[in-house]
C-alpha positions in Angstrom: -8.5 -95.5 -11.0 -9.3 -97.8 -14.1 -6.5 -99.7 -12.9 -6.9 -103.5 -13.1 -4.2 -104.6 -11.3 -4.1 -105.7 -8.1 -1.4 -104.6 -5.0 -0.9 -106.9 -2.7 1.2 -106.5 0.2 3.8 -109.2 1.4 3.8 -110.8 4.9 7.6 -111.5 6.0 7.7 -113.4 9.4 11.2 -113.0 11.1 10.6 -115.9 13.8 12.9 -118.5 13.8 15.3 -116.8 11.6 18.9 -118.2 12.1 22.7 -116.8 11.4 22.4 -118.2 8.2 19.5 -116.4 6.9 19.8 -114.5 3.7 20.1 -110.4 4.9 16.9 -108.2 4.9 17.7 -106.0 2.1 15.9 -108.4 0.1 12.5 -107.7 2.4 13.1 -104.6 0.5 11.8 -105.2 -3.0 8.3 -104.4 -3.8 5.9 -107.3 -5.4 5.7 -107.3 -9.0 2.5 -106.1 -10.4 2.1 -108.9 -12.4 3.4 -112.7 -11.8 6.1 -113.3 -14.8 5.9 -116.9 -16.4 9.2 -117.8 -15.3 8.4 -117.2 -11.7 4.9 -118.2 -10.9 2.9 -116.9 -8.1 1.4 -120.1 -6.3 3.8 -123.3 -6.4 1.1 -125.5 -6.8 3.6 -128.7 -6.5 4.9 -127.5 -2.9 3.4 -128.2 0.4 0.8 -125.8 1.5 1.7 -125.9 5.2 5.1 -124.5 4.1 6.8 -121.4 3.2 10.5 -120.8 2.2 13.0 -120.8 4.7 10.2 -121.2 7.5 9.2 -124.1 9.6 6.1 -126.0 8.4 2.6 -124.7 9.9 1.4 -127.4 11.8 -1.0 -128.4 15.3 2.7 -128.1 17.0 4.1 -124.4 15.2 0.7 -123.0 16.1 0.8 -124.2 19.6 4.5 -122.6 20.1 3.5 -119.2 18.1 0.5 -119.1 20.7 2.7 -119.9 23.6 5.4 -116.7 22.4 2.8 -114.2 22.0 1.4 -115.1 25.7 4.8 -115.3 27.4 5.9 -111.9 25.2 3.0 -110.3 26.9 4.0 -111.4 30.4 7.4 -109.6 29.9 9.7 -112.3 28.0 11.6 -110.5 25.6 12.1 -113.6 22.9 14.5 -111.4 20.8 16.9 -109.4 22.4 17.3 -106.9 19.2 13.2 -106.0 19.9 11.8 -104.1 22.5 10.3 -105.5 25.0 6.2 -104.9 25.4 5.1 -103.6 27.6 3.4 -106.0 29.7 -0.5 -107.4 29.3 -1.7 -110.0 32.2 -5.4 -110.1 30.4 -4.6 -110.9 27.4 -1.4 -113.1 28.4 -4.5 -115.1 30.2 -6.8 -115.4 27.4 -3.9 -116.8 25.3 -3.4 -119.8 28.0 -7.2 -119.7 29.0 -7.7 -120.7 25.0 -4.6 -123.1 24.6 -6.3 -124.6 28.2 -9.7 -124.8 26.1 -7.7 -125.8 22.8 -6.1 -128.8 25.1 -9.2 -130.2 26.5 -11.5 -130.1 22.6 -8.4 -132.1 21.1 -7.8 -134.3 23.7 -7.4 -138.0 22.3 -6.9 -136.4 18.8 -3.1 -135.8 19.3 0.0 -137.3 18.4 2.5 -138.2 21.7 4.5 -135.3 19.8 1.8 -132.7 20.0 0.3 -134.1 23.4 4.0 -133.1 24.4 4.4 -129.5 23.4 1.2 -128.9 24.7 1.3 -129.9 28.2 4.8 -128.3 28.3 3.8 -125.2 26.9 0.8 -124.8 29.0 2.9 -125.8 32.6 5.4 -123.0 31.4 3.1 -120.4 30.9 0.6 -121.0 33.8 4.0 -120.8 35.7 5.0 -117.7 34.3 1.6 -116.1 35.2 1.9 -117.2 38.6 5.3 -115.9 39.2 3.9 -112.6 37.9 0.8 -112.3 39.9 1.6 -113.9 43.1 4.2 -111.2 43.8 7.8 -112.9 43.5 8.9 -112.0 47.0 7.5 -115.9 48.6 10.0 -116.9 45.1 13.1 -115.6 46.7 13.0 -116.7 50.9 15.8 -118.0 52.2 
């Protein structure tokens, strides 16, 4: 208990992970207790808004990560090696209902680039969610 030293756990995120992605055995080793000199723990000369081997965190990423989570909950199964949830309507909603909010607060503050994703992401979702509560039998006449 008169241990000074601090655990810390380590976050891994898996999204976006390609074919040439190193293998997870190396997810496997634990965080040293202590940051060595040769390999500090904070590169203070790198980008804040990125991590190794991930895309950069950015208006656009967080729009997209948003955009997953809502259409994993209405069903989509993003990787086919997961299981699929099980599916959540309410909170699939409150994901688009604050991206809807999110839109309308930044409005005039985004790039064309970000303006893009949005819009897009936000028509393919409120699609999605009408397609799952409308009933898809009107979907499928002849």
């Amino acid at each position: 208990m008169g241990d000074d030293k601090e655990q810390g756990f380590v976050i891994r995120d898996r999204r976006g992970r390609g074919e040439d992605a190193p293998p997870p055995a190396q997810a496997t080793t634990p965080p040293a207790a202590e940051p060595s000199a040769s390999a500090p723990h904070h590169d203070h000369d790198a980008d804040p808004h990125t991590h190794a081997g991930h895309l950069p965190v950015n208006f656009s990423s967080f729009v997209i990560s948003m955009g997953s989570s809502a259409l994993m909950l209405m069903g989509e199964q993003l990787d086919p090696q997961q299981p699929a949830m099980p599916l959540n309507l309410p909170q699939a909603k409150e994901i688009i209902d604050l991206l809807s909010m999110l839109e309308e607060k930044t409005k005039g503050n985004l790039t064309p680039d970000e303006q893009v994703v949005m819009k897009d992401m936000l028509y393919a979702l409120r699609m999605k969610f009408v397609s799952l509560t409308s009933g898809k039998s009107t979907l499928h006449t002849p």
